[in-house]
C-alpha positions as protocol buffer text, in pm:
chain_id: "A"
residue {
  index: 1
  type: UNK
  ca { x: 627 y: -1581 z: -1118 }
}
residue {
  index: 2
  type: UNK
  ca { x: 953 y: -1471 z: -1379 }
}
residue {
  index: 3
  type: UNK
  ca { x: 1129 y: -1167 z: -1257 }
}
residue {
  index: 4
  type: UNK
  ca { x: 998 y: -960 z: -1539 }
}
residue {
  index: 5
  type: UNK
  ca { x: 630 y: -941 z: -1416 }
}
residue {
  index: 6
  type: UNK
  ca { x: 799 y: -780 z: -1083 }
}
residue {
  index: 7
  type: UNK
  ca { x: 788 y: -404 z: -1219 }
}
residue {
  index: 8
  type: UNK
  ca { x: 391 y: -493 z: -1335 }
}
residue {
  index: 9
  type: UNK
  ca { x: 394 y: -573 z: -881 }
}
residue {
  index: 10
  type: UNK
  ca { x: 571 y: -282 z: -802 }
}
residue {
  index: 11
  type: UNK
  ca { x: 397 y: -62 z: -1048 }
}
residue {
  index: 12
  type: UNK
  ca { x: 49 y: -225 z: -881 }
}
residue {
  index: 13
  type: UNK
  ca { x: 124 y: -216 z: -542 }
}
residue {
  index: 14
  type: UNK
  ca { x: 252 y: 178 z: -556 }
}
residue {
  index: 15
  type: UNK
  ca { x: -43 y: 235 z: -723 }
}
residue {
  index: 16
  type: UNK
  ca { x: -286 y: 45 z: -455 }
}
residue {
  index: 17
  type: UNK
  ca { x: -99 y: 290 z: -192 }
}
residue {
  index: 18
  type: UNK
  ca { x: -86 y: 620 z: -300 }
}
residue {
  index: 19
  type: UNK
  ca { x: -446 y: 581 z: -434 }
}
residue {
  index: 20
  type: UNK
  ca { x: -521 y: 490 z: -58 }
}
residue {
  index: 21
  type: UNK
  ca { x: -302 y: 805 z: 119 }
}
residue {
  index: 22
  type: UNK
  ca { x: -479 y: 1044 z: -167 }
}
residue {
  index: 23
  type: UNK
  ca { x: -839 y: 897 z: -29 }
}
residue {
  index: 24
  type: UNK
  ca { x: -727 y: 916 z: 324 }
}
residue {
  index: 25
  type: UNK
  ca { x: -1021 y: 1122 z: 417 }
}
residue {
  index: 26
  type: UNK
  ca { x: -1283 y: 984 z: 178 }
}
residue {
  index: 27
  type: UNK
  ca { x: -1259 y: 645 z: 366 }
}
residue {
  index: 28
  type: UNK
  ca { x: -1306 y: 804 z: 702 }
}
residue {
  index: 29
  type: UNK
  ca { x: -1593 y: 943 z: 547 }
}
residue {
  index: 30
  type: UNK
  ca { x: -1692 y: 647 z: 444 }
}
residue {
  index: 31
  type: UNK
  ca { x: -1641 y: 434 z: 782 }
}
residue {
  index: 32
  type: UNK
  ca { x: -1800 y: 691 z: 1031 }
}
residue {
  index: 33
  type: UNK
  ca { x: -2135 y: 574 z: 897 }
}
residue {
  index: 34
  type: UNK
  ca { x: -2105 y: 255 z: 1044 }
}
residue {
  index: 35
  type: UNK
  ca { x: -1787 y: 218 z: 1217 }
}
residue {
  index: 36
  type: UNK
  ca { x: -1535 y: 482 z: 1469 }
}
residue {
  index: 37
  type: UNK
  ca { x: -1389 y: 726 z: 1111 }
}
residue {
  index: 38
  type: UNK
  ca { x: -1050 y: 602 z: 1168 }
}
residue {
  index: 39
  type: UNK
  ca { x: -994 y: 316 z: 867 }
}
residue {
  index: 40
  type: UNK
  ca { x: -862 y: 588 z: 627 }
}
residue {
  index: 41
  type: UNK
  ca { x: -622 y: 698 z: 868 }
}
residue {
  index: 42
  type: UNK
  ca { x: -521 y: 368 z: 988 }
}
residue {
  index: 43
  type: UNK
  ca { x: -483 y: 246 z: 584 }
}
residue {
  index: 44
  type: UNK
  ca { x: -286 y: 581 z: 512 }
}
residue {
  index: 45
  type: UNK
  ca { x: -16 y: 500 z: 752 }
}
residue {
  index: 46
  type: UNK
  ca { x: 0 y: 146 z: 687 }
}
residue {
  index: 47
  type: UNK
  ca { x: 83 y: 263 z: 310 }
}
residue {
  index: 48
  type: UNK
  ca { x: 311 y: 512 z: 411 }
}
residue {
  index: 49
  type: UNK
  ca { x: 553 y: 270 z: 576 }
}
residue {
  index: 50
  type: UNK
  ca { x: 521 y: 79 z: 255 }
}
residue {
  index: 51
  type: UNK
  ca { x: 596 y: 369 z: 3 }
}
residue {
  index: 52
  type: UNK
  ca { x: 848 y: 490 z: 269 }
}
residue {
  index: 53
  type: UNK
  ca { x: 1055 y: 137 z: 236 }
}
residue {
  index: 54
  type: UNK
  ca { x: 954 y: 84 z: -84 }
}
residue {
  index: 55
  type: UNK
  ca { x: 1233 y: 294 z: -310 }
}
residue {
  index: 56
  type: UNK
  ca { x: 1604 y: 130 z: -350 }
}
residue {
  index: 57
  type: UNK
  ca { x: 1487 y: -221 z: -247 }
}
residue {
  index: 58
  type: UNK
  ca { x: 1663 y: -496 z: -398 }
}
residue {
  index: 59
  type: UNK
  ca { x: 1366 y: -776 z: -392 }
}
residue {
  index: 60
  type: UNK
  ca { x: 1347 y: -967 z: -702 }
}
residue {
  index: 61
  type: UNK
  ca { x: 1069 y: -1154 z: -665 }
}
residue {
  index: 62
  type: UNK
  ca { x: 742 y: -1133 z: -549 }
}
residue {
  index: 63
  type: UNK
  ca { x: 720 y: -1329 z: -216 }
}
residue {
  index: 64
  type: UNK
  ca { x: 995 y: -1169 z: -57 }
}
residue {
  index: 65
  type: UNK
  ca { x: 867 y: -836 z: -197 }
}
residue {
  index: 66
  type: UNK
  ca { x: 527 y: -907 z: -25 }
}
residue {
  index: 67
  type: UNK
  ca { x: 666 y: -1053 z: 303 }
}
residue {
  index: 68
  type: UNK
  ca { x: 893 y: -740 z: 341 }
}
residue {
  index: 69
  type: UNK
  ca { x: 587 y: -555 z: 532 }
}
residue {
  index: 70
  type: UNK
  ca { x: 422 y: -811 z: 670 }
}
């Protein structure tokens, strides 16, 4: 992957995680009918540590970007 398609990752993957914290409850909803209520929570703080290490990186490409939070 060039360099240049890294702010198209970074664009998606902020996207993908404060689309997730925003429907925090709306997936709890969603898993109490068939599971314990808890995914939304559990996806909200997983995104949180992302967003919250996610500003003044200095990654330039993707599969150090990606391994970062694994």
């Amino acid at each position: 992957m060039e360099h240049s398609s890294l702010p198209a990752v970074e664009l998606v993957v902020r996207t993908i995680a404060e689309t997730a914290i925003a429907n925090e409850a709306y997936f709890c909803q969603l898993d109490s009918v068939v599971g314990d209520g808890d995914f939304g929570y559990s996806l909200a703080r997983g995104f949180e540590k992302v967003l919250e290490n996610f500003d003044g990186s200095t990654v330039r490409v993707p599969e150090p970007f990606s391994r970062k939070w694994a």
